[in-house]
C-alpha positions in Angstrom: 0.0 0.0 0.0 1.5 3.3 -0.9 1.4 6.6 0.9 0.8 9.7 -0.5 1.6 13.6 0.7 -0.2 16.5 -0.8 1.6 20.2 -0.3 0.5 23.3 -0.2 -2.6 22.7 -0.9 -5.4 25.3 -1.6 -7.6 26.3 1.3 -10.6 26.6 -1.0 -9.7 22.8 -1.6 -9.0 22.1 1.9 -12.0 23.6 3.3 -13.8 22.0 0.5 -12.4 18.2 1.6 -12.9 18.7 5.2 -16.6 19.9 4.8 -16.9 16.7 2.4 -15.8 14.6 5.3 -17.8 16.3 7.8 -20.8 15.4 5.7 -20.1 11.8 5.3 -18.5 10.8 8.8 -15.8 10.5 7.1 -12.0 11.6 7.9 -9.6 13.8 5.3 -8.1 10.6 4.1 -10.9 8.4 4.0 -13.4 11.7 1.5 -9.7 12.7 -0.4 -9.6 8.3 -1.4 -12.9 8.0 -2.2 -12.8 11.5 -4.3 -9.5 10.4 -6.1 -11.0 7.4 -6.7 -13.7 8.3 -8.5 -12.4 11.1 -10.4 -10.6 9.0 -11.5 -12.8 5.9 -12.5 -11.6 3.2 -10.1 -12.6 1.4 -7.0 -11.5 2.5 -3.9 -10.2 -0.3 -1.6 -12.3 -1.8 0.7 -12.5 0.4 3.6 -11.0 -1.1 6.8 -13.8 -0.8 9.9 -13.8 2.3 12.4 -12.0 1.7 15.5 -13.6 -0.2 18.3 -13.6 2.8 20.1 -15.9 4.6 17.6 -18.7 2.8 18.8 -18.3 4.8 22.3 -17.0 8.1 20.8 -19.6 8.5 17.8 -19.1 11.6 15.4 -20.1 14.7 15.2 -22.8 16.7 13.1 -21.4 19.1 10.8 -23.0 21.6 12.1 -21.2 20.5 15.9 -17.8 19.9 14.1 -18.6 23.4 12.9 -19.3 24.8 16.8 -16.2 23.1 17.9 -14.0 24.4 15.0 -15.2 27.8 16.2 -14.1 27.2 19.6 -11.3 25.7 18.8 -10.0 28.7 16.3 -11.0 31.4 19.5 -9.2 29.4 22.3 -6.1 30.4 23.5 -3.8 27.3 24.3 -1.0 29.7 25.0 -1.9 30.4 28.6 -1.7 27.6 31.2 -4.2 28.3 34.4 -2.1 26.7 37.5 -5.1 25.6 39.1 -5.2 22.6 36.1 -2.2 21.6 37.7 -3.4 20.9 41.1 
């Protein structure tokens, strides 16, 4: 099995990929293989099974993955508060 990295890619494609992923359940890799694949007129390989632990975690809405995107861009992981630390 061969591995493949893309660079400097577009972020009109990248947003574009992720919100294809969002929409299926699907993650970057798993949307960009099936895309490629039928651009490009072949099967895609059978695709393994989620983790075990999927079946606890689940998977968000796009509209959540969305909210949490949000949050995530606003946060500032630059400051430590001590009492985390306790």
């Amino acid at each position: 099995m061969s591995e493949l990295t893309l660079h400097a890619m577009d972020e009109t494609l990248t947003a574009a990929l992720r919100r294809r992923a969002a929409e299926t359940g699907a993650s970057l890799n798993q949307a960009a293989k099936s895309l490629l694949a039928a651009a490009l007129g072949v099967s895609a390989e059978k695709e393994r099974p989620a983790p075990g632990f999927m079946r606890f975690a689940g998977g968000l809405s796009a509209k959540d993955a969305a909210k949490m995107r949000a949050a995530l861009d606003a946060a500032d992981f630059s400051r430590v508060d001590e009492r985390d630390w306790r």
